[in-house]
C-alpha positions as CSV (number, residue, x, y, z in Angstrom):
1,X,-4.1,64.0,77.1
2,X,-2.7,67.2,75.7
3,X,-1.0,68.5,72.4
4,X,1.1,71.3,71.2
5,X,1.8,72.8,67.9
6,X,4.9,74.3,67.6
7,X,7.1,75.1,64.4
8,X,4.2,73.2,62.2
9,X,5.1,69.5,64.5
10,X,2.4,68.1,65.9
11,X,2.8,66.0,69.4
12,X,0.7,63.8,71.0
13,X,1.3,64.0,75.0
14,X,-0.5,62.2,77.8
15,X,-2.0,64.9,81.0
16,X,0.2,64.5,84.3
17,X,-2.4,62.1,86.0
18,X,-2.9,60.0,82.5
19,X,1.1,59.6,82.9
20,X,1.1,59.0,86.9
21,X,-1.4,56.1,86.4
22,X,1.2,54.9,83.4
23,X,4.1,55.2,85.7
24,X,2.1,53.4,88.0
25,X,1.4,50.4,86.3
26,X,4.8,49.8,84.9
27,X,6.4,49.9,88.4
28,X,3.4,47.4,89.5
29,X,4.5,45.0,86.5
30,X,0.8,46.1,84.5
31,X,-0.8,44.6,87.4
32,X,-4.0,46.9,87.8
33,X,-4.7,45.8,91.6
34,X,-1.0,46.7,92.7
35,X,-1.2,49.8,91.0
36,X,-3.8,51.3,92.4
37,X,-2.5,50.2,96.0
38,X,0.9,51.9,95.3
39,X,0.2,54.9,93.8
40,X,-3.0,55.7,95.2
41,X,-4.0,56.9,91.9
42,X,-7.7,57.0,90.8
43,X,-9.1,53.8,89.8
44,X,-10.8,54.8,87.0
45,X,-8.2,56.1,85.4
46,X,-6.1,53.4,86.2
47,X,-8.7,51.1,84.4
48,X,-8.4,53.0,81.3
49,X,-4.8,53.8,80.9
50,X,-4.9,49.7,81.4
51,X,-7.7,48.9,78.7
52,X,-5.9,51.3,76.4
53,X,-2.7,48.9,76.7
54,X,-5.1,46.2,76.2
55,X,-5.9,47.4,72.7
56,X,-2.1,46.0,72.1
57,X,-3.1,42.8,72.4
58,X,-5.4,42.5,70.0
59,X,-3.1,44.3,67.3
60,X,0.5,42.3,67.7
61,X,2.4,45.2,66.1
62,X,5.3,42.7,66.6
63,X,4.5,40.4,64.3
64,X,3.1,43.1,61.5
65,X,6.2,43.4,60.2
66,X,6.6,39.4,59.3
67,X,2.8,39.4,58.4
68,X,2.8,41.3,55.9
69,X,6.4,39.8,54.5
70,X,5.0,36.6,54.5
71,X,1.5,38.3,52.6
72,X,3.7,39.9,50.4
73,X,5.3,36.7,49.5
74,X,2.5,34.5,49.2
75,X,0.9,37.0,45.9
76,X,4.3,36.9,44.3
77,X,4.2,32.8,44.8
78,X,0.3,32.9,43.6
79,X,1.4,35.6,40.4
80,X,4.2,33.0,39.5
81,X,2.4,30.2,39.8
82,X,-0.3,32.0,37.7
83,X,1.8,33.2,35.2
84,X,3.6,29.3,35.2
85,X,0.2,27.9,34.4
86,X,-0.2,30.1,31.5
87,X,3.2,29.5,30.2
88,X,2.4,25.8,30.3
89,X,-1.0,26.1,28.7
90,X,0.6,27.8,25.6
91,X,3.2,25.9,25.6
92,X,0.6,22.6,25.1
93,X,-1.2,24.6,22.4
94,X,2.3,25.6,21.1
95,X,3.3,21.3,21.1
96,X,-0.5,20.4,19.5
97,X,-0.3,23.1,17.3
98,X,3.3,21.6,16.4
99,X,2.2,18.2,15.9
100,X,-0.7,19.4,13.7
101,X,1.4,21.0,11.6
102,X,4.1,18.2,11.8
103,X,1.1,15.7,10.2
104,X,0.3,18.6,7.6
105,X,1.7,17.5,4.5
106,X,2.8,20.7,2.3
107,X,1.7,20.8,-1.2
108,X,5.6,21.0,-2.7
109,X,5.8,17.8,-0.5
110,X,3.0,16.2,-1.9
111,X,4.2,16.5,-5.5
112,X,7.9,15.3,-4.7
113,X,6.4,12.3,-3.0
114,X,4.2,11.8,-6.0
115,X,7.3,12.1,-8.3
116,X,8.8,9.4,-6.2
117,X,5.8,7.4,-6.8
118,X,5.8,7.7,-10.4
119,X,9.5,7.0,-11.0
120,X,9.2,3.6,-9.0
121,X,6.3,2.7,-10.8
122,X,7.6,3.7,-14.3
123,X,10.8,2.1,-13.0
124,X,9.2,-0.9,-11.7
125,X,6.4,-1.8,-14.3
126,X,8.4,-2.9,-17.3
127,X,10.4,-5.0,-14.9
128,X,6.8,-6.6,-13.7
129,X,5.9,-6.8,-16.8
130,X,8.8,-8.7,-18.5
131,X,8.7,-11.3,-15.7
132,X,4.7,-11.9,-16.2
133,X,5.7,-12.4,-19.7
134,X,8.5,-14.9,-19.1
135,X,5.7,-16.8,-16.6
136,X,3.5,-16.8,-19.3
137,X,6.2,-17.8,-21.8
138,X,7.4,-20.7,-19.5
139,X,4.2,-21.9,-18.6
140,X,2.7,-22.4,-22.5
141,X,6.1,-24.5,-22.6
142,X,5.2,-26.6,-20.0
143,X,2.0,-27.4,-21.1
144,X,3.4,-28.6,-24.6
145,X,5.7,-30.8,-22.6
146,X,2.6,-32.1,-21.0
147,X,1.0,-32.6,-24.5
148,X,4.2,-34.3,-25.8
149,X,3.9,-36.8,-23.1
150,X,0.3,-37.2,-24.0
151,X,1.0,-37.8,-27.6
152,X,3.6,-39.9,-26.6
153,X,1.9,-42.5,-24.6
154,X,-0.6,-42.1,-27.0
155,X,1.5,-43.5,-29.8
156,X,2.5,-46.3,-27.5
157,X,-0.6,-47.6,-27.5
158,X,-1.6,-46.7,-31.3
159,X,1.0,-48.0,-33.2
160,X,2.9,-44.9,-33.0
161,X,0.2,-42.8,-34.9
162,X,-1.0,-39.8,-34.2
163,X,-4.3,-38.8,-32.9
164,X,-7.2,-38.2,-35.4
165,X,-10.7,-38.0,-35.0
166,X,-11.8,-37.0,-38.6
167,X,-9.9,-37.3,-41.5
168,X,-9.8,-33.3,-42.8
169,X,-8.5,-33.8,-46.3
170,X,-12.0,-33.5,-47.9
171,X,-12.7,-30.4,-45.6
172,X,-11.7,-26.8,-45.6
173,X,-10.1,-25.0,-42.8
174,X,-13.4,-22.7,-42.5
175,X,-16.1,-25.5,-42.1
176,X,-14.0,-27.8,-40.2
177,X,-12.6,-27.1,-36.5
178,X,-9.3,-29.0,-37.1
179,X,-8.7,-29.2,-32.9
180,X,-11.5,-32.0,-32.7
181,X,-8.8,-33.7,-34.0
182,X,-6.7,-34.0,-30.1
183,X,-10.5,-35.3,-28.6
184,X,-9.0,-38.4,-28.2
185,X,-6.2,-37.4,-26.7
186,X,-8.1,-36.2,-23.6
187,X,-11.2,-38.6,-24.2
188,X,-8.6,-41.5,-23.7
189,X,-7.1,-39.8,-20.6
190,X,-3.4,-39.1,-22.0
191,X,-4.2,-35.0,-21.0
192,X,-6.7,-32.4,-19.4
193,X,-8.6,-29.9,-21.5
194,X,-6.8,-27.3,-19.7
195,X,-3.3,-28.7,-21.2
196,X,-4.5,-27.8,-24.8
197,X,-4.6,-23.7,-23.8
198,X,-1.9,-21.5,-23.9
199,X,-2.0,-19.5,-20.3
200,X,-1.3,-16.1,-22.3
201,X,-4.9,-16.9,-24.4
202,X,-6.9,-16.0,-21.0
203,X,-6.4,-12.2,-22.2
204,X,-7.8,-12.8,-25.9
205,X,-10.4,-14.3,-24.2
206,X,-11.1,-11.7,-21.6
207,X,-11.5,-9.1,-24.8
208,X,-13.8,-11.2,-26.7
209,X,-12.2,-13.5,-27.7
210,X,-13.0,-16.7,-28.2
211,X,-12.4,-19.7,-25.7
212,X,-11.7,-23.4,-25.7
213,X,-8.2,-24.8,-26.9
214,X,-5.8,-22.3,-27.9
215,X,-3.4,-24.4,-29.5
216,X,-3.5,-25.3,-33.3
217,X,-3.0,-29.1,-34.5
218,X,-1.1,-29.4,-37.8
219,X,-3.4,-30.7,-40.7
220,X,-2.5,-34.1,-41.9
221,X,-3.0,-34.7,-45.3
222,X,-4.1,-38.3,-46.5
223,X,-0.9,-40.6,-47.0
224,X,1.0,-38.7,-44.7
225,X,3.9,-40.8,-42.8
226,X,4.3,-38.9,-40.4
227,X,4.5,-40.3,-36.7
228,X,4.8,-39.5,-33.3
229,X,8.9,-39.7,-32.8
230,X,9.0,-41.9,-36.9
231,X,9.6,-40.3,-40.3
232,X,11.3,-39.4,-42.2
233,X,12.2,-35.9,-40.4
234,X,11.2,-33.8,-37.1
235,X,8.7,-31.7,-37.9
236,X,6.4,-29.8,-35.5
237,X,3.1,-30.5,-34.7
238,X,1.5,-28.9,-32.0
239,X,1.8,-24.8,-32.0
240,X,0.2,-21.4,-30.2
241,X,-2.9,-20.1,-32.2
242,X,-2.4,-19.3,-35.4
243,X,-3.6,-15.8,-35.7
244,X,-3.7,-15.6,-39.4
245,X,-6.6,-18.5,-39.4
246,X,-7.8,-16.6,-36.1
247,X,-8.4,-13.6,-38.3
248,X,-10.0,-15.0,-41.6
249,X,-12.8,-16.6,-39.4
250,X,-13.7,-13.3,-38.6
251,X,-13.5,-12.1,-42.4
252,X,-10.3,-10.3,-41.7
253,X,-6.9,-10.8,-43.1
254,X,-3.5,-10.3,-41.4
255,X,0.1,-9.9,-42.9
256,X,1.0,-14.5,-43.2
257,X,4.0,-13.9,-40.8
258,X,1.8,-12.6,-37.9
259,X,2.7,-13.5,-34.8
260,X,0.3,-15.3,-32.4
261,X,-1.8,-13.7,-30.0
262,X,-1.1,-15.9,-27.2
263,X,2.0,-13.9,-26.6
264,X,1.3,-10.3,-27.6
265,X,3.8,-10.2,-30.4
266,X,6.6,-12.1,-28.6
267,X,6.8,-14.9,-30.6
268,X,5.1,-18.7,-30.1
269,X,6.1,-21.8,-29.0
270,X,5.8,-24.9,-30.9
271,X,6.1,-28.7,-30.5
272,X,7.9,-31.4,-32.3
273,X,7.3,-34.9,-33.0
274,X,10.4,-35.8,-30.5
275,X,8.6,-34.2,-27.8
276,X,11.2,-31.4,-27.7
277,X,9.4,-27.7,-27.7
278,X,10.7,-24.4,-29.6
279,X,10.7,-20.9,-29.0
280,X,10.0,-19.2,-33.0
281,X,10.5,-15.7,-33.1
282,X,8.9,-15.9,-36.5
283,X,6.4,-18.7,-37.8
284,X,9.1,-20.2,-40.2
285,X,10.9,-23.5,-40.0
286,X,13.4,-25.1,-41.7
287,X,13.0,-24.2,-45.4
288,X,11.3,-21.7,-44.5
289,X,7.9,-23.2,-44.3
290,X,5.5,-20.5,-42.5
291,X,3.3,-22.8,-39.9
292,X,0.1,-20.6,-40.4
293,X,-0.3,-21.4,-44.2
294,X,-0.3,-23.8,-46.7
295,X,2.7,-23.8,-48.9
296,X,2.8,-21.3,-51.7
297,X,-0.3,-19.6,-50.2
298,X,0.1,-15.9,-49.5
299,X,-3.4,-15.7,-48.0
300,X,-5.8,-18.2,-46.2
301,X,-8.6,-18.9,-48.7
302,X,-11.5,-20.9,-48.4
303,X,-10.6,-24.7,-49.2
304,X,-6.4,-24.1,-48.7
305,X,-5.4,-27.3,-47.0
306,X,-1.2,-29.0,-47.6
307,X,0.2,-28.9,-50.4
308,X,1.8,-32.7,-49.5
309,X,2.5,-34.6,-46.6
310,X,5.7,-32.7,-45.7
311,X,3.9,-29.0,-45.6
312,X,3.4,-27.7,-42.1
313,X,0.2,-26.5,-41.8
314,X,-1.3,-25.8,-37.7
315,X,-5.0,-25.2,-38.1
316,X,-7.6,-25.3,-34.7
């Protein structure tokens, strides 16, 4: 081969026998055999002029060109699909991070919820309230009932009388628990134990108070006519604790028109000698007899019992 420099170009050009043994083969179809029988060129040159065509082969400059498209192609597929990965791992953070923060609860939410809170409840609470005290109301009614009944069938088969265990007259109110009195009310079977306790006492109770029948029996005085459902008037005879005896057992004294503590201030309920049950706002009845003294007393002092047989006087 030979090459020339001329105006700075260089040229690559094959010597005269390099291109008769080139010649040659093309006419003889690259067949080395033919060639060298129809151009009677040198065989050795032949040979090599045909293994430097061989050298083609094992380079397809043909399919260089598609190669490296298809190379090229493939990294910008493996970049995306890189890139797409890391798009959709942030993306998950992004989404956990969101639903962390979608579960945080801010501190300005916090307080309005808390706000909502304490509305209902402040709302709410007297309503609850009122309706336990109306259960509790009811209930203490119910269980007079129950005792009306008792005293009822009681006086059916006692000549209408009323139940008395020990005659009080010759006893004061402080040495003498007046309740013993309804023993044979629940000895005989007429009630149960639990119909002689107010269900609003449970709370006295629970504060140190003390337990047992929270009802108060009026004191009878001796001579007295009256009867269960006979008489010469209704008058009451069964009634919530009477607060203001409650209190002097404990060396205290309380204003006379106190209200019971069966009913935190409410009022108290009371039974007749008809059976029917009242609600009293205050502890008065008709002419204005107050149901936790004795009459004309302002205070409960040691040995107060009835003035006379029409003086409503509950004692326990």
């Amino acid at each position: 081969m030979n090459s020339n420099n001329q105006n700075n170009d260089f040229k690559l050009e094959l010597c005269g026998e390099d291109q008769r043994a080139l010649d040659a083969l093309m006419d003889a179809g690259f067949d080395r055999k033919t060639a060298e029988g129809s151009a009677r060129a040198d065989r050795r040159r032949v040979d090599a002029v045909a293994n430097l065509l061989g050298l083609l082969k094992d380079y397809p400059v043909e399919d260089a060109e598609p190669t490296l498209v298809h190379a090229t192609l493939a990294r910008i597929d493996r970049h995306e699909d890189e890139a797409a990965q890391r798009l959709s791992f942030e993306a998950r953070l992004s989404r956990q991070g969101g639903d962390r923060a979608g579960r945080r609860i801010a501190v300005p939410n916090f307080i309005t919820v808390a706000a909502v809170l304490l509305i209902g409840v402040s709302v709410l609470w007297p309503i609850i309230t009122t309706m336990r005290q109306h259960s509790v109301d009811a209930n203490c009614a119910n269980n007079l009932r129950l005792m009306g009944y008792a005293f009822s069938n009681y006086a059916a088969d006692n000549n209408d009388s009323m139940p008395m265990a020990i005659a009080g007259s010759s006893l004061s109110w402080d040495r003498f628990s007046n309740i013993v009195n309804l023993d044979p009310l629940v000895k005989g079977n007429y009630c149960e134990a639990g119909h002689l306790d107010c269900p609003g006492h449970a709370h006295h109770v629970a504060q140190g108070g003390h337990g047992g029948p929270s009802y108060s029996y009026r004191w009878f005085v001796p001579g007295s006519s009256t009867g269960w459902g006979t008489g010469p008037r209704i008058t009451v005879v069964l009634g919530d604790l009477n607060p203001v005896m409650e209190a002097a057992r404990s060396g205290n004294f309380i204003p006379p028109l106190s209200i019971t503590i069966n009913h935190a201030g409410r009022g108290q309920n009371v039974l007749a000698n008809d059976g029917a049950t009242m609600w009293l706002e205050q502890p008065l009845i008709s002419g204005g007899d107050n149901i936790w003294l004795p009459k004309g007393a302002d205070r409960l002092q040691t040995g107060e019992r009835p003035m006379d047989v029409i003086d409503v006087f509950l004692a326990h």
